[in-house]
C-alpha positions in Angstrom: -6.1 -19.6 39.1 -8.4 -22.4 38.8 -10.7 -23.7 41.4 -10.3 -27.0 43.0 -10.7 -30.0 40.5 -13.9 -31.5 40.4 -12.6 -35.2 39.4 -10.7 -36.9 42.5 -6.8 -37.4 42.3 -4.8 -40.0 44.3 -3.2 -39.0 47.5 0.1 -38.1 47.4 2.6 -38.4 50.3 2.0 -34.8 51.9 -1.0 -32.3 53.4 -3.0 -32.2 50.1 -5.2 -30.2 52.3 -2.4 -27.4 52.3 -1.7 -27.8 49.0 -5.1 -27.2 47.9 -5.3 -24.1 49.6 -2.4 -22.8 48.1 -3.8 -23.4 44.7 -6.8 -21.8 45.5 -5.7 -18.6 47.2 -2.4 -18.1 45.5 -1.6 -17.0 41.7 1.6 -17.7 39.6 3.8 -15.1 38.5 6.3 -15.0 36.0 9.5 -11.8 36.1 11.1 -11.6 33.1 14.1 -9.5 31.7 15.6 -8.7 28.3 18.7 -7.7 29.2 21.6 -6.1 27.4 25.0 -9.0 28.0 28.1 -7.7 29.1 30.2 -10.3 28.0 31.1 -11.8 24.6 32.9 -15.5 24.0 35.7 -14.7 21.7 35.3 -16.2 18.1 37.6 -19.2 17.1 39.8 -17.2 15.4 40.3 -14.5 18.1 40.9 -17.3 20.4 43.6 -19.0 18.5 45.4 -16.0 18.0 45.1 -15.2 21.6 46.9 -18.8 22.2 49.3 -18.2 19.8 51.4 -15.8 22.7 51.2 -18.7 25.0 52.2 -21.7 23.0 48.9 -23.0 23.4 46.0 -24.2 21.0 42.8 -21.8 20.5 40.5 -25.1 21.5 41.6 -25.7 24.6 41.7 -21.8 25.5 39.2 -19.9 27.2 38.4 -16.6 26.8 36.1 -13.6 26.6 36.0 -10.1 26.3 33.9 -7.3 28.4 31.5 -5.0 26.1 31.2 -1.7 28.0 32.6 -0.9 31.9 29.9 -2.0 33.9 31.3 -0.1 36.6 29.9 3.3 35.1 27.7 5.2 37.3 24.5 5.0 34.9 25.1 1.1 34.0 25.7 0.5 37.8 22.0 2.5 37.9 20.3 0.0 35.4 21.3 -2.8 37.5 20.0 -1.5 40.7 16.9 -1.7 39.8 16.8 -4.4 38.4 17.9 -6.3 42.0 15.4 -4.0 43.2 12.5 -5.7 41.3 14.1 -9.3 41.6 14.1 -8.7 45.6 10.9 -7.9 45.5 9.3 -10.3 43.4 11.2 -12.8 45.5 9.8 -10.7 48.8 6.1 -11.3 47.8 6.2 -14.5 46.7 6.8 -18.5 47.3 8.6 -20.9 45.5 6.9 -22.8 43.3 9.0 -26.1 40.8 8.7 -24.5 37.7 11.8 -22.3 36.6 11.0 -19.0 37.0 7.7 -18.9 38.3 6.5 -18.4 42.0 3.4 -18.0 44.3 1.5 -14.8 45.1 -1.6 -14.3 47.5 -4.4 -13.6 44.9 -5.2 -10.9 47.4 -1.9 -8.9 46.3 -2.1 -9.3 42.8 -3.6 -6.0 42.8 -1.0 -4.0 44.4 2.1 -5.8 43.2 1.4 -5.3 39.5 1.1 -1.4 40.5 4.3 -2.3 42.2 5.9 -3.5 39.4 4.7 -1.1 37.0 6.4 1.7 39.7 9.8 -0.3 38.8 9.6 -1.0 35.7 8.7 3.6 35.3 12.3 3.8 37.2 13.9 1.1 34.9 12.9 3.5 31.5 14.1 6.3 33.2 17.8 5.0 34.3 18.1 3.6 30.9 17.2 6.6 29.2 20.3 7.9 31.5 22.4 5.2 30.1 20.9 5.8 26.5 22.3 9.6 27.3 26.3 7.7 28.4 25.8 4.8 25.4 28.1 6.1 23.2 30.9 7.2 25.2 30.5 3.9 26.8 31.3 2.6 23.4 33.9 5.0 22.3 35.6 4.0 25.7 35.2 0.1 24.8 36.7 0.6 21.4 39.9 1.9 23.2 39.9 -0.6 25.5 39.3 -3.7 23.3 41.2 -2.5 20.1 40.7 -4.8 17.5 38.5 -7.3 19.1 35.6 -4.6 19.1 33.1 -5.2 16.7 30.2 -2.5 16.2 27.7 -5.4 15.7 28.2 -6.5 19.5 26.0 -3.5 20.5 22.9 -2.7 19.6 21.0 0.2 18.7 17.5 -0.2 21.2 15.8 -2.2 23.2 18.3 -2.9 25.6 17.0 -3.1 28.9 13.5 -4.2 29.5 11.4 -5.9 32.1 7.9 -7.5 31.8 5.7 -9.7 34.2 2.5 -12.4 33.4 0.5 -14.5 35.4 0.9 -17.9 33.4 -1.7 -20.7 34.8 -0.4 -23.6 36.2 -3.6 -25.7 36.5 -4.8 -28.2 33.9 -6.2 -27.0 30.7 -9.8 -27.7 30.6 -9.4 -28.3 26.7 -7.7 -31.8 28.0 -10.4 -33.0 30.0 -12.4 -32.9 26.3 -9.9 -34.5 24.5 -8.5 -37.3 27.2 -9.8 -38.0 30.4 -6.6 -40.2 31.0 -4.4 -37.3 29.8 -6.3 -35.1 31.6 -6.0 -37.2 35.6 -2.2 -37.7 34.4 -2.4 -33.9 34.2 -4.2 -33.6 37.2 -1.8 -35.6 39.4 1.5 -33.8 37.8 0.1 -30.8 38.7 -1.1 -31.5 42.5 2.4 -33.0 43.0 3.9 -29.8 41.9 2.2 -27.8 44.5 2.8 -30.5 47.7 6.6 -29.9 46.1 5.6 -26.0 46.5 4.3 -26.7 50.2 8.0 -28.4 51.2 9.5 -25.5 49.1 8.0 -22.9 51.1 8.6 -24.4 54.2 12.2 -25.3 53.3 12.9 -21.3 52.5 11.3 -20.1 55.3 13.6 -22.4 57.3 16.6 -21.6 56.0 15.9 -17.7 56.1 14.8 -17.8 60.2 17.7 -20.0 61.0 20.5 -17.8 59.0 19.0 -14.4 60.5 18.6 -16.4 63.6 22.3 -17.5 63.7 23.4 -14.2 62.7 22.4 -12.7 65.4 23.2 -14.4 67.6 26.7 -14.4 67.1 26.8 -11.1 66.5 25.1 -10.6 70.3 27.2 -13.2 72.4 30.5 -13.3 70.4 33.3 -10.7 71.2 36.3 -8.9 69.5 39.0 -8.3 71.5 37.3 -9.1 74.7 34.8 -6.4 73.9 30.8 -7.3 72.3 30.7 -7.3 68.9 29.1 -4.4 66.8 26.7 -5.2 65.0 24.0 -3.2 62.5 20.5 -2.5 63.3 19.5 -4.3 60.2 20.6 -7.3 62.0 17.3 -7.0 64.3 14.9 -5.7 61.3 15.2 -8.0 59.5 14.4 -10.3 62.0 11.0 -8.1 62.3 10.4 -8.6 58.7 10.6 -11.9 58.5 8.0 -12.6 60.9 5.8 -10.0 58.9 6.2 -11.9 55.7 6.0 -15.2 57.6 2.7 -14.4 59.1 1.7 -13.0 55.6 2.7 -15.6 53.4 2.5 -18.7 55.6 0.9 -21.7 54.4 0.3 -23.1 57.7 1.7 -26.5 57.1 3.9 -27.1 59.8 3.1 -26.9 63.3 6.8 -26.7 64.6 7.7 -24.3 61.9 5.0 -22.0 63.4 6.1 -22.8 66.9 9.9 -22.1 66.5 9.1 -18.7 64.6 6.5 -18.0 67.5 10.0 -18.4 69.9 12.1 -16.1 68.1 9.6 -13.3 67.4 8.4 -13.3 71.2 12.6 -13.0 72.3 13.1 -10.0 70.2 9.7 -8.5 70.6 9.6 -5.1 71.7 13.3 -4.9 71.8 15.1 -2.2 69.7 18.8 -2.8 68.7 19.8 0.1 71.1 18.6 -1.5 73.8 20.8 -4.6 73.5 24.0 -2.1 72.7 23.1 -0.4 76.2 22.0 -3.2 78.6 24.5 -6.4 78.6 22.0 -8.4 80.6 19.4 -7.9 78.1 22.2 -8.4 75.7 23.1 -12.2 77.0 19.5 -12.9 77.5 18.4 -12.3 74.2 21.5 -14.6 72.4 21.1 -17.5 75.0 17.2 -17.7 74.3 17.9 -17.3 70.5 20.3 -19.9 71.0 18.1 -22.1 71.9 16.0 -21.3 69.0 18.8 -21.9 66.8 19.8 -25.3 68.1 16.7 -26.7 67.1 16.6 -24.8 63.7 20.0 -26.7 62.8 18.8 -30.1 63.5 16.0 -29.3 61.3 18.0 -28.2 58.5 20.2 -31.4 59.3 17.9 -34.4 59.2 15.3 -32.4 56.7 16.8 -34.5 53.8 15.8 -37.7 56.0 12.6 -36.2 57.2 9.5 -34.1 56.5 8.9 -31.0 59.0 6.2 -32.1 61.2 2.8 -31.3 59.1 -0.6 -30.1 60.7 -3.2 -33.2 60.6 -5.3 -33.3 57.7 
């Protein structure tokens, strides 16, 4: 990433302090897949002869057929880790307005491309696993589909794959040589783009505290059969990781965003999900407190399409 510009930009509506920090502490990162697609459209032809058995016409039909059971253990094993990487990608980062692309500490870089490169080891190996099942996966489809298989809808290699980059998304000095008025244009369009990414990141972190919030709390005051609900322990971790990625990746924007995870993480601290499955006080004082919490987190989530959250000062 690029340091801070040297030519002055107008202000925009939002902390252009924050948003300046993020572009100076945080790099872009970019996950990509090449993926093998399950699914095929059928042709015209297939379609229209599909409709014939209904009376109908082939345009105004709709219809597909699936390539290979995607149930199968090894195809099942592809896809895994695949979510794996996406859910972690998505763990590390922020949002940022441009498809595909989101925010990493600069600091991480480092570590996450080691992480990455860990995945993407396990993705070869599964898919060398499937490689091992490909063609009774396609002996199997050929049954199945009869005369709509077509040996041309699966290919030989390079099925699977997954790659990463770390695309810039300041100006290109270059412009500043060629136009300065391209270049300020550029200038503004990209500042805007990271206030968006400071409303973004507050508007995720939100929404994630105030569904984990709610979720626990009904799972803690509500009741099945006049007995407390069960719930998982995940229901509490989670919780605990949220704050740990909050207090990692926060861009210290909003005062009461800080204030209301502050509430939440001193409720549950120290408690362990036993604990509230043993000792019904406990139990009831943890969901009225959190309660609290979340009343305040769903009048945020409410008027936030009137409103800003509340923003530190510049």
């Amino acid at each position: 990433m690029s340091t801070l510009l040297n030519e002055p930009i107008h202000e925009v509506p939002t902390s252009t302090s924050t948003s300046q920090r993020l572009r100076t502490t945080m790099a872009a990162i970019r996950l990509s897949f090449t993926w093998f697609g399950t699914r095929k459209t059928l042709s015209a032809e297939q379609k229209a002869r599909a409709a014939e058995s209904f009376g109908a016409k082939g345009e105004f039909l709709s219809a597909g057929k699936k390539l290979i059971d995607t149930r199968h253990p090894s195809f099942k094993a592809v896809t895994a880790v695949r979510s794996r990487a996406v859910s972690y990608w998505k763990g590390i980062s922020l949002p940022f307005p441009e498809a595909g692309i989101r925010l990493v500490r600069q600091d991480d870089v480092g570590s996450i491309n080691m992480q990455l490169t860990t995945l993407r080891a396990e993705l070869e190996e599964v898919v060398e696993q499937l490689d091992d099942a490909y063609v009774e996966l396609r002996l199997a489809a050929r049954q199945r589909l009869g005369s709509l298989y077509n040996e041309a809808d699966y290919p030989e290699s390079r099925l699977f794959d997954m790659s990463w980059d770390w695309p810039s998304v300041e100006p290109p000095p270059y412009l500043q040589r060629l136009s300065s008025d391209l270049y300020r244009e550029e200038c503004q369009r990209v500042q805007a783009r990271f206030d968006e990414a400071v409303r973004l990141a507050e508007s995720a972190f939100l929404e994630e505290l105030s569904g984990l919030v709610t979720h626990l709390t009904e799972r803690l005051a509500g009741h099945d059969d006049g007995k407390p609900k069960v719930f998982r322990d995940s229901a509490v971790e989670n919780l605990t990781q949220f704050f740990e990625r909050f207090r990692h990746l926060n861009v210290n924007s909003s005062e009461q965003l800080d204030q209301l995870v502050g509430e939440a993480q001193q409720i549950v601290r120290g408690v362990q999900p036993q604990q509230l499955r043993d000792n019904q006080s406990l139990r009831q004082h943890v969901a009225e407190q959190l309660s609290g919490v979340g009343s305040v987190l769903d009048d945020l989530l409410v008027d936030r399409p009137r409103r800003n959250i509340l923003r530190r000062p510049r």
